[in-house]
N, CA and C atoms as an extended XYZ file, in Angstrom:
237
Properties=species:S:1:pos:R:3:atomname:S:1:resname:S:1:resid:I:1 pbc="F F F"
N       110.225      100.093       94.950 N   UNK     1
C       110.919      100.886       93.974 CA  UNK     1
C       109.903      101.382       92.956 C   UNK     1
N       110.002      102.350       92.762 N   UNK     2
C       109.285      103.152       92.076 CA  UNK     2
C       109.360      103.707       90.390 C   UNK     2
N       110.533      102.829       89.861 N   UNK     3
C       111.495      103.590       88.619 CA  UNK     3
C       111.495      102.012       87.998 C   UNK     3
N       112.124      102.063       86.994 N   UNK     4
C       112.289      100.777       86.387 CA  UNK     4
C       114.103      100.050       86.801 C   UNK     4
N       114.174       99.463       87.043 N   UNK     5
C       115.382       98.383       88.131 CA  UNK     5
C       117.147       98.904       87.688 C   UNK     5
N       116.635       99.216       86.702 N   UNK     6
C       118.296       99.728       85.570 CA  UNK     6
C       118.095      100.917       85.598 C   UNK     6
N       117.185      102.051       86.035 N   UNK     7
C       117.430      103.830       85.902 CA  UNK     7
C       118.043      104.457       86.960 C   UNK     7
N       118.503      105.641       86.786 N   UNK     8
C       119.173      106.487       87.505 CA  UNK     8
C       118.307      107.027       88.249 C   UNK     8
N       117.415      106.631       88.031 N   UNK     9
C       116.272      107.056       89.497 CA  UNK     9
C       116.140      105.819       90.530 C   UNK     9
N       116.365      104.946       90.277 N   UNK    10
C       116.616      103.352       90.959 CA  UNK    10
C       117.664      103.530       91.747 C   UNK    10
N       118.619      103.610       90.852 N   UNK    11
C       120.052      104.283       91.541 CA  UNK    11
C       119.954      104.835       92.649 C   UNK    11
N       119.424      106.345       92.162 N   UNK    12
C       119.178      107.189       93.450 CA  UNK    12
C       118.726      106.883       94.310 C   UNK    12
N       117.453      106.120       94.143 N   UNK    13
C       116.705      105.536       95.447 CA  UNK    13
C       117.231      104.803       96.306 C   UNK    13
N       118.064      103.669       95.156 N   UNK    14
C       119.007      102.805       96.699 CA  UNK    14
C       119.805      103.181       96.892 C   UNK    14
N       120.328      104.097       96.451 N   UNK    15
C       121.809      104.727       97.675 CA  UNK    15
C       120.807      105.763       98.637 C   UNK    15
N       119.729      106.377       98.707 N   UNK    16
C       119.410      106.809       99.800 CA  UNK    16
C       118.645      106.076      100.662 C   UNK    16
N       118.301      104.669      100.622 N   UNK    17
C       117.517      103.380      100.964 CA  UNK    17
C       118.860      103.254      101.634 C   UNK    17
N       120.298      102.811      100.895 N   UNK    18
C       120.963      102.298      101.775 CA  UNK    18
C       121.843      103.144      103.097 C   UNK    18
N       122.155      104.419      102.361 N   UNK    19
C       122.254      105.701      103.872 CA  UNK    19
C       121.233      105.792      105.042 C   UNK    19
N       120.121      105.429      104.613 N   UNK    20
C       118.977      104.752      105.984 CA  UNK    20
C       119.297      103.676      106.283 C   UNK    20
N       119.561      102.735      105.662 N   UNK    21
C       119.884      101.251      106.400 CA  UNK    21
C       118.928      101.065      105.876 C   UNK    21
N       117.754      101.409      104.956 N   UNK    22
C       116.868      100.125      104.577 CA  UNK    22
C       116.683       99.699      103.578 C   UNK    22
N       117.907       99.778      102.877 N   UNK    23
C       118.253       98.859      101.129 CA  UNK    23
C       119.008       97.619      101.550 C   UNK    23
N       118.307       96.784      100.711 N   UNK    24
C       118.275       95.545      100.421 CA  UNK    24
C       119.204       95.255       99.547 C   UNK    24
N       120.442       94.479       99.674 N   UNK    25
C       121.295       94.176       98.618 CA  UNK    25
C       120.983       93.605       97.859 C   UNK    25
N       121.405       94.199       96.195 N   UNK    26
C       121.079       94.054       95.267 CA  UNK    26
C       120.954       91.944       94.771 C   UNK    26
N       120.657       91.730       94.163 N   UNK    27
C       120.320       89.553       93.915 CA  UNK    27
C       122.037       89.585       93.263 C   UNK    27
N       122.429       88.684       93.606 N   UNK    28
C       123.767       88.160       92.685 CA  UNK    28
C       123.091       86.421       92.350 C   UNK    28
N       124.486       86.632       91.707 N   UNK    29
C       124.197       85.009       91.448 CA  UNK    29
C       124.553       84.028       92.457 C   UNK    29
N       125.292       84.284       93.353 N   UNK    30
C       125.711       83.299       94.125 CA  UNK    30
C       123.965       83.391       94.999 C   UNK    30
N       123.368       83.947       94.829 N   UNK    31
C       121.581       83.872       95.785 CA  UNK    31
C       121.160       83.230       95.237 C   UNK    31
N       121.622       82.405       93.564 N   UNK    32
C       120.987       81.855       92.887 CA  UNK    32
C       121.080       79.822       93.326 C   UNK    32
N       120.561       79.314       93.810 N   UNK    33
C       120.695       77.964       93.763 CA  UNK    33
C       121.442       77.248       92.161 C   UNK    33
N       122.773       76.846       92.759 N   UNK    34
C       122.585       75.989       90.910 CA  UNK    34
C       122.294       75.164       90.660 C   UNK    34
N       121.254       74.502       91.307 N   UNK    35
C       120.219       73.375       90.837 CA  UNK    35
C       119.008       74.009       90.996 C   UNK    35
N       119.027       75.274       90.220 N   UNK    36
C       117.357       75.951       90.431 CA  UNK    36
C       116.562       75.292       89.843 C   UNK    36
N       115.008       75.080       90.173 N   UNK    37
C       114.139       74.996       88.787 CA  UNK    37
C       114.501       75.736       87.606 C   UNK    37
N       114.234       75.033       86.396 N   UNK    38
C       113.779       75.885       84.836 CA  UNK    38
C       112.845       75.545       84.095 C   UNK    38
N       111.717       76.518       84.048 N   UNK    39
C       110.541       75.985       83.282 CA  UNK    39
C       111.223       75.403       81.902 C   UNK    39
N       110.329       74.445       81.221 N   UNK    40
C       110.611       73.361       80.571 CA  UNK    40
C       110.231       74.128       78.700 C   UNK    40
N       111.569       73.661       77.766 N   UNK    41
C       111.338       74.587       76.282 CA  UNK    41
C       111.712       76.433       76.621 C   UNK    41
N       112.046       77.264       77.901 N   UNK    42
C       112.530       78.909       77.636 CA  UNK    42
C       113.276       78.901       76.257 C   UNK    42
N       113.566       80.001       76.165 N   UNK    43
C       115.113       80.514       75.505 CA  UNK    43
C       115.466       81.585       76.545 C   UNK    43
N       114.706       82.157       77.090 N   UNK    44
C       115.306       83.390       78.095 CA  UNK    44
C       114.646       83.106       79.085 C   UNK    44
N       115.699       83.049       80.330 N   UNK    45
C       115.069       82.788       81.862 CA  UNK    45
C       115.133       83.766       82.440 C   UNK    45
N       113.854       84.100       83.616 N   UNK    46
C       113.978       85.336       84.342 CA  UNK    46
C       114.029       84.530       85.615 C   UNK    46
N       114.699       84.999       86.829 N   UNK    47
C       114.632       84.517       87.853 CA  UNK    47
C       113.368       85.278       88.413 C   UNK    47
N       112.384       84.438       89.802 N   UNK    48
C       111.352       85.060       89.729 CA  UNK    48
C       111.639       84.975       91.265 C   UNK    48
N       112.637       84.217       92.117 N   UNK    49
C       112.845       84.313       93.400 CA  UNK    49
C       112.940       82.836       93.769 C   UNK    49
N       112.110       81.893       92.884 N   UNK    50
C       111.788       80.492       93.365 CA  UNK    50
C       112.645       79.600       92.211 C   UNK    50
N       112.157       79.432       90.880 N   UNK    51
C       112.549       79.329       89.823 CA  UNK    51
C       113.102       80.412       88.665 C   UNK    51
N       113.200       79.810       87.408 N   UNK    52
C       113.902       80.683       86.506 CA  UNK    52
C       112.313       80.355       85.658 C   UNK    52
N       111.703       81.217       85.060 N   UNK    53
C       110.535       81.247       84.162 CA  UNK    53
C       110.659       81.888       83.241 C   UNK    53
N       109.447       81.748       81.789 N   UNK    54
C       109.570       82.418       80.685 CA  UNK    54
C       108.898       83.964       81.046 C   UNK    54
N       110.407       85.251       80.126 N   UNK    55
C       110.326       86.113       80.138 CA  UNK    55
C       108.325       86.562       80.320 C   UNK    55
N       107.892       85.885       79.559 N   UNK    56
C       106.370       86.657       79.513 CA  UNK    56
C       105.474       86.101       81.473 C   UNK    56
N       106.274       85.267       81.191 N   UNK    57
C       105.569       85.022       83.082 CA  UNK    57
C       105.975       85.887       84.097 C   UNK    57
N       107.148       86.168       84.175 N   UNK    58
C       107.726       86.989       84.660 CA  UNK    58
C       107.248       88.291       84.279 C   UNK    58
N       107.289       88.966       83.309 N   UNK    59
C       106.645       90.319       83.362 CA  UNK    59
C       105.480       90.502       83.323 C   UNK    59
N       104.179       89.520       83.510 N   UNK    60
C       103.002       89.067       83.621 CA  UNK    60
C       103.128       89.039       85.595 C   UNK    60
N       103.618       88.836       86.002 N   UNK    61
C       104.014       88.984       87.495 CA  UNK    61
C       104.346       89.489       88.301 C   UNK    61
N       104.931       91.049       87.348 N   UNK    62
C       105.330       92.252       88.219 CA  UNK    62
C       104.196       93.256       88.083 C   UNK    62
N       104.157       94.082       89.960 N   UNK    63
C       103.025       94.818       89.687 CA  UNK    63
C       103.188       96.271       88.563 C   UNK    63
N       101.988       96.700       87.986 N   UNK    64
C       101.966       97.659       87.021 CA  UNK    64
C       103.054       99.015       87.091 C   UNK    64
N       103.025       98.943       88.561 N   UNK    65
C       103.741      100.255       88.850 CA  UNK    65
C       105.273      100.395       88.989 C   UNK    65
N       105.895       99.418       88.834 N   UNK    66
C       107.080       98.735       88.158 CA  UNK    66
C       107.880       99.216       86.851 C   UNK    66
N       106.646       99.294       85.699 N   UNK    67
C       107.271      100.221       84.530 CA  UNK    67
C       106.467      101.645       84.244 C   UNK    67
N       105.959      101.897       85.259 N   UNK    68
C       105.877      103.339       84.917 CA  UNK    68
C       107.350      104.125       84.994 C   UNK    68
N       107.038      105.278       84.097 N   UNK    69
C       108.158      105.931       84.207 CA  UNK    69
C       107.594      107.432       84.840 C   UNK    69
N       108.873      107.924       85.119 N   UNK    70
C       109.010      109.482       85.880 CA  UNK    70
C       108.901      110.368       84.390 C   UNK    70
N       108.332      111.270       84.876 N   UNK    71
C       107.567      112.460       83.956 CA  UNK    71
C       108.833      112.968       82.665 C   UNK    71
N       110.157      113.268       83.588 N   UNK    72
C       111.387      113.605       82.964 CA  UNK    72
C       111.576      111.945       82.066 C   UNK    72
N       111.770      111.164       82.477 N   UNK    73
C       112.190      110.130       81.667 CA  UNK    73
C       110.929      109.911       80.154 C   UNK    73
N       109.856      110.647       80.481 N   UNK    74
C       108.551      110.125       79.249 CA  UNK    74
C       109.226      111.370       78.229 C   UNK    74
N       109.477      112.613       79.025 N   UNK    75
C       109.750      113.916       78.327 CA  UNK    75
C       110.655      113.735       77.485 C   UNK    75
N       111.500      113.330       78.075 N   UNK    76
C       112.983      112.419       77.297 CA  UNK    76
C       112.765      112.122       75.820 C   UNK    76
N       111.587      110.940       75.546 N   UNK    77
C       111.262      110.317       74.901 CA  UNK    77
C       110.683      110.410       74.131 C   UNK    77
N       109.387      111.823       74.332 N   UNK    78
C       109.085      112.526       73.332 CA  UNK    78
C       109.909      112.946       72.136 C   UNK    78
N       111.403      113.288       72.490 N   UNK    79
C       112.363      114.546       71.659 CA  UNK    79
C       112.477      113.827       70.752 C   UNK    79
């Protein structure tokens, strides 16, 4: 994915990911074990696939190209 996980460009992508058949259903909670690990002292847990970790590990863990944004969404932001 190419957009950030919550945009309407995300959107777009997996509904045409899933009209190919090759989108991946979205994580619920029931994917979640409820005896997951939790790193020890959080206040905010991110699930990382294995455990639940602190927000800064977690976004310390995703690759760069993750929060880039699309040209229209920076333009946006200028106004």
């Amino acid at each position: 994915m190419r957009s950030a996980p919550y945009s309407l460009a995300a959107l777009r992508e997996y509904r045409r990911r899933k009209e190919q058949g090759k989108a991946t259903p979205p994580l619920t909670l029931a994917d979640i074990p409820p005896d997951a690990p939790m790193e020890e002292g959080i206040v905010l847990g991110c699930w990382n696939g294995q455990a639940f970790v602190s927000w800064e590990r977690w976004l310390a863990s995703q690759p760069a190209e993750a929060f880039r944004v699309s040209p229209e969404e920076d333009h946006a932001r200028a106004r």
